[in-house]
C-alpha positions as CSV (number, residue, x, y, z in Angstrom):
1,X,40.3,-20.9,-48.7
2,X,36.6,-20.8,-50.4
3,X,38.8,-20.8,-54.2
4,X,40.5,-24.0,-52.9
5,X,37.3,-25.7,-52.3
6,X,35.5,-24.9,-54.8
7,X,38.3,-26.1,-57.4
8,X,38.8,-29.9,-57.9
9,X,39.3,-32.1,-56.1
10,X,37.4,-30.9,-53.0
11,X,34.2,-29.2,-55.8
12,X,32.8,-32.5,-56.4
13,X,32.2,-32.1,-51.9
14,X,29.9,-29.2,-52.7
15,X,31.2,-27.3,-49.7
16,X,29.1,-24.0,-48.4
17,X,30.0,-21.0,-46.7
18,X,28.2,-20.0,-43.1
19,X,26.6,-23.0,-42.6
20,X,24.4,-22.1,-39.6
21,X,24.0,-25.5,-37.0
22,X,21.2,-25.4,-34.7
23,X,21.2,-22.5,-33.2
24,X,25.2,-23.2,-31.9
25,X,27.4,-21.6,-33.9
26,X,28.0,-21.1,-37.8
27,X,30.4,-23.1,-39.5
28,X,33.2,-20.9,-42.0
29,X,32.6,-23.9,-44.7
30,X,30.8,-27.3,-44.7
31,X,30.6,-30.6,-46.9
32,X,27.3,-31.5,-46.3
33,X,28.2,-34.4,-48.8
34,X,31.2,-35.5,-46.6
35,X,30.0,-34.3,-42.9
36,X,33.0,-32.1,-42.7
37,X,33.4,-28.7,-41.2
38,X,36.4,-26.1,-41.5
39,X,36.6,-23.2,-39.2
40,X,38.9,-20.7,-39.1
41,X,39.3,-18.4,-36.5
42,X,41.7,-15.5,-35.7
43,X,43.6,-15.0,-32.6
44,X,41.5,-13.0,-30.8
45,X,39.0,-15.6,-31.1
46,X,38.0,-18.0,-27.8
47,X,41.6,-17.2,-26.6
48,X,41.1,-20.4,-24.1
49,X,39.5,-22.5,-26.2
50,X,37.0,-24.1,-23.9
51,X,34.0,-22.8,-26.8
52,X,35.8,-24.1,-29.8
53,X,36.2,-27.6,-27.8
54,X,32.5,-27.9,-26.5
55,X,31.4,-26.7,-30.1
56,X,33.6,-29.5,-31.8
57,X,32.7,-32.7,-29.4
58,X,29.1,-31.5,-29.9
59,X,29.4,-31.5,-34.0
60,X,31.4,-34.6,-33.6
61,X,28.5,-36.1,-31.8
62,X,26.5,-35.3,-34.6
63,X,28.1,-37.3,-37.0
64,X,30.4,-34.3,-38.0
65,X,34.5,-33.8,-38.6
66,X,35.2,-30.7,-37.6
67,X,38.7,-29.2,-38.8
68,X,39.6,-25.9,-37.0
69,X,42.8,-23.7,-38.3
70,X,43.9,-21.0,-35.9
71,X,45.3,-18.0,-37.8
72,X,47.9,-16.3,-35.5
73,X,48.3,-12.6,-34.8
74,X,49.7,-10.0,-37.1
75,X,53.4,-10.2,-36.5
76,X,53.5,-12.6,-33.9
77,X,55.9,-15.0,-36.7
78,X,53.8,-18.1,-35.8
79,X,52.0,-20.0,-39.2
80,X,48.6,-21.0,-38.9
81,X,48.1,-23.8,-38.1
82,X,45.4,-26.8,-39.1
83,X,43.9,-30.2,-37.4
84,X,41.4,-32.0,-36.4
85,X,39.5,-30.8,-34.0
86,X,39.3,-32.0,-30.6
87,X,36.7,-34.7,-29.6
């Protein structure tokens, strides 16, 4: 993921790894430039979600797009999966 975004097109957004936010979390990468925020998180991960959802309306609230991508299990067949985070 950090090779894709450093290579063009998505270079010229100057996106940074572990972008600590106020004391809530740490973003995986974030686009100062464009306000956007990937986070990728494995399955074992905030396995109902309730974190990553009061994490992402706060960000959001803030002016931020957040963009989470769940990674599934080792062998459980499913592909990971990206979108828009709640808001």
């Amino acid at each position: 993921m950090w090779r894709l975004l450093r290579a063009a097109p998505f270079d010229a957004l100057h996106f940074r790894r572990q972008v600590p936010f106020a004391n809530r979390s740490i973003a995986d990468f974030a686009s100062h430039r464009a306000r956007v925020i990937i986070g990728i998180d494995g399955a074992a991960h905030d396995l109902d979600g309730r974190s990553d959802n009061t994490r992402s309306a706060w960000l959001a609230a803030q002016g931020w797009h957040p963009v989470m991508a769940r990674v599934p299990a080792a062998g459980s067949g499913g592909a990971a999966g990206c979108q828009p985070a709640p808001a």
